[in-house]
C-alpha positions as CSV (number, residue, x, y, z in Angstrom):
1,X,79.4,99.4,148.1
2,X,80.2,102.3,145.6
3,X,77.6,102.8,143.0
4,X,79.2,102.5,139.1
5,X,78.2,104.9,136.3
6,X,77.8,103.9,133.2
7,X,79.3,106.6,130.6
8,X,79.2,105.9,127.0
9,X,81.2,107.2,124.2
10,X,79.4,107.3,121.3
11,X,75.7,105.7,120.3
12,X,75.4,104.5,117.1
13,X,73.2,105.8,114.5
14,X,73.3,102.6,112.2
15,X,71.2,101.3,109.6
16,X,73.1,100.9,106.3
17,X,71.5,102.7,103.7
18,X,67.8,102.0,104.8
19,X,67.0,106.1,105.9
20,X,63.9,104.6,107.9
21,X,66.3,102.0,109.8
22,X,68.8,105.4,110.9
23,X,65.4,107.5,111.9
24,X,64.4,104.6,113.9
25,X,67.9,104.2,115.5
26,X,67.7,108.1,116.1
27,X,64.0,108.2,117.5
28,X,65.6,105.5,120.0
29,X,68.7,106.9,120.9
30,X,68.5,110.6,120.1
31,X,66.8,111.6,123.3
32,X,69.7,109.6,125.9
33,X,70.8,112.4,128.2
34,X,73.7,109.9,129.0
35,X,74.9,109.9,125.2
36,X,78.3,112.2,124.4
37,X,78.3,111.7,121.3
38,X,76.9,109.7,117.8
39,X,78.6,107.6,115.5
40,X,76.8,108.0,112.1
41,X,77.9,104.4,110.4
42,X,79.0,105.1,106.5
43,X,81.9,103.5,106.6
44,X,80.7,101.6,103.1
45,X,80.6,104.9,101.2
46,X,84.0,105.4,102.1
47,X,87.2,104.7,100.0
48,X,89.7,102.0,101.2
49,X,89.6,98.4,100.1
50,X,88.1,95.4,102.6
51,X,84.7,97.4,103.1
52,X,82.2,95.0,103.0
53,X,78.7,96.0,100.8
54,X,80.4,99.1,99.1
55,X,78.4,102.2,98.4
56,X,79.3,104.8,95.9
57,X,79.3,108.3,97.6
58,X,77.0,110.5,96.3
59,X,76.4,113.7,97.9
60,X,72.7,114.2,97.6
61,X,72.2,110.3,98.8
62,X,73.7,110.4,102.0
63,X,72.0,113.4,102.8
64,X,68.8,112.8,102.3
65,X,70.1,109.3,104.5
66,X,71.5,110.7,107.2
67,X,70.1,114.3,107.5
68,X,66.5,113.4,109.0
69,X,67.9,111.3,111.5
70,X,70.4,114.3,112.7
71,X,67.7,116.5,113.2
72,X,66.4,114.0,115.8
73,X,69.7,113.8,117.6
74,X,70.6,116.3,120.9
75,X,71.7,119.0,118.6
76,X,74.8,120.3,120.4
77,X,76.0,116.6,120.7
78,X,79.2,115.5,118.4
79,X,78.2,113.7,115.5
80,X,81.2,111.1,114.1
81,X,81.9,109.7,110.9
82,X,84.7,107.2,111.1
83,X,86.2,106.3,107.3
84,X,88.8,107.2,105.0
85,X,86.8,110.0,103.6
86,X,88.1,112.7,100.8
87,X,88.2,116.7,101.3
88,X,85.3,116.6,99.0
89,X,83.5,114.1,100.8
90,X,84.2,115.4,104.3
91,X,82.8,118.8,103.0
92,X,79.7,117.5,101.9
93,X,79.3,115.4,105.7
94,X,79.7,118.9,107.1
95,X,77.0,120.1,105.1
96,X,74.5,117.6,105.9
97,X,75.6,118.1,110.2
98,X,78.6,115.2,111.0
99,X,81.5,117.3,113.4
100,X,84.4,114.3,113.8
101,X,86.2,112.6,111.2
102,X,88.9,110.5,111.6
103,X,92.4,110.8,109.5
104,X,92.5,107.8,107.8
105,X,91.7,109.0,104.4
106,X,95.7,110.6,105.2
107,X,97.7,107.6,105.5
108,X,95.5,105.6,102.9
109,X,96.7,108.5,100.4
110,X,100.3,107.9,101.4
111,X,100.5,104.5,101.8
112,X,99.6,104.7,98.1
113,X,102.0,107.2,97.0
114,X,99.7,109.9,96.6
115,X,99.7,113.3,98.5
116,X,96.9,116.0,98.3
117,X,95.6,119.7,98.3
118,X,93.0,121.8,99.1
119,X,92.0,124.8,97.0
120,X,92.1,128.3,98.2
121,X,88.2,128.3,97.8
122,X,87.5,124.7,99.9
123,X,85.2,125.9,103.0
124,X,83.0,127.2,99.5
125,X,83.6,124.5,96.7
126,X,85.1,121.4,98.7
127,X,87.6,121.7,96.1
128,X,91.0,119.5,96.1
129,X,94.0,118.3,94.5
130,X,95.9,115.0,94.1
131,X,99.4,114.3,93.8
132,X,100.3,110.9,92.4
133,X,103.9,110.2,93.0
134,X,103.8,106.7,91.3
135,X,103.7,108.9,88.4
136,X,106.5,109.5,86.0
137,X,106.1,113.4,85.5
138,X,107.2,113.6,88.7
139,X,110.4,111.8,88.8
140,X,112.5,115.1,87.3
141,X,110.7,118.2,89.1
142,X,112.1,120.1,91.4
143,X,109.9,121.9,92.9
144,X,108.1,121.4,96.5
145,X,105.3,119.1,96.7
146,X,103.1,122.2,97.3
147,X,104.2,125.6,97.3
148,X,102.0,127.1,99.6
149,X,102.5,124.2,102.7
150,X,104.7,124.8,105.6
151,X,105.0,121.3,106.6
152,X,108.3,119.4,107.1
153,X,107.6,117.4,103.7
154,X,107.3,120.4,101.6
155,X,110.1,122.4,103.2
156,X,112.5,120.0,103.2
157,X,112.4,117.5,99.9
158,X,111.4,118.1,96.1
159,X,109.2,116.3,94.1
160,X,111.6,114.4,91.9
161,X,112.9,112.8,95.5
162,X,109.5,112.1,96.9
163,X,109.0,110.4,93.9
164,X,112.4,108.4,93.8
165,X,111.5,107.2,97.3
166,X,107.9,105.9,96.4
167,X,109.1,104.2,93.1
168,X,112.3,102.6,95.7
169,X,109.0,101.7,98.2
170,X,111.0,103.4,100.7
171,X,109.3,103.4,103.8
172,X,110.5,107.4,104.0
173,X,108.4,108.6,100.9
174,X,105.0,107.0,102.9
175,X,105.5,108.5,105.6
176,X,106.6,111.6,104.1
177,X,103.6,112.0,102.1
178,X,101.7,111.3,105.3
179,X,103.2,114.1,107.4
180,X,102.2,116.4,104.3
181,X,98.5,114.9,104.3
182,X,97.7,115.2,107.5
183,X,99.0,118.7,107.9
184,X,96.7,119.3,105.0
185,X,94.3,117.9,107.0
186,X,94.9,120.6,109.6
187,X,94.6,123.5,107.3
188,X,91.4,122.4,105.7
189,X,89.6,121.7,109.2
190,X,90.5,125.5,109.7
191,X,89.3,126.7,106.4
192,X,86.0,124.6,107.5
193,X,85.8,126.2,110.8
194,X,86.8,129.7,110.1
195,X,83.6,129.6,107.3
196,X,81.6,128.0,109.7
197,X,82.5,131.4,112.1
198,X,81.2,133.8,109.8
């Protein structure tokens, strides 16, 4: 009979916003040789609706939550954060040790209407920008929804068209403003790795 191997994905490092329930889950499975990775649960600090037991993000909070239980992890093992989290927020995760993020934070913004930018500064400040198409000072400019983007949505359409699509609940102007977000998304994962280099 062929012998089956168990591989996990990723272990959980639970326990809500209790820091001594996360150390204990790290004391228990930080040491598993078998473990690729860790999921760090705070999905209730992130933004969305439908989170059960919401938590406001504060930056200094969840580190001192989650930051003692990382150190007990198998350092060069991925850490995960699954939630729609903002630029800000995902700069202060990477601070406090957390490697993966998922992109929902991306289509939440566009599924609203709302598109957004980093600053020039972001690996330094976590500094961003939103967009808010549902807005009208939007409805008659012309220019691109960010200069300095090479995406499809900021080559392509103006402003005053992305917001005509939002306001028409076009399924375009969503997706659209998703394309844009998530190739934000790219560019400020760079900006954190290429700091991260130096």
């Amino acid at each position: 009979m062929e012998k089956v191997y168990f591989e996990p994905g990723f272990l959980p490092l639970a326990g809500g916003i209790s820091k001594e329930s996360r150390i204990a889950f790290a004391k228990y499975f930080g040491p598993k040789l078998y473990a690729n990775g860790f999921l760090i649960d705070l999905l209730h600090f992130s933004h969305g609706e439908n989170i059960q037991n919401k938590s406001e993000f504060e930056a200094d909070i969840i580190k001192d939550l989650i930051l003692d239980a990382t150190l007990l992890i198998q350092q060069e093992a991925p850490r995960l954060v699954e939630g729609a989290f903002d630029p800000y927020q995902i700069f202060c995760l990477v601070q406090s040790g957390c490697d993966l993020f998922d992109s929902s934070y991306t289509v939440l913004c566009g599924e609203k209407g709302i598109a957004f930018n980093v600053s020039k500064d972001y690996a330094k400040t976590g500094a961003f920008s939103i967009v808010d198409f549902t807005e009208e000072k939007n409805k008659t400019d012309m220019g691109p929804l960010c200069s300095h983007c090479s995406c499809y949505t900021c080559k392509t359409f103006k402003r005053a068209y992305l917001h005509h699509l939002i306001a028409c609940k076009e399924m375009l102007g969503f997706t659209l403003l998703i394309i844009h977000n998530m190739t934000e998304f790219d560019r400020m994962f760079e900006m954190i790795r290429t700091h991260l280099a130096q």
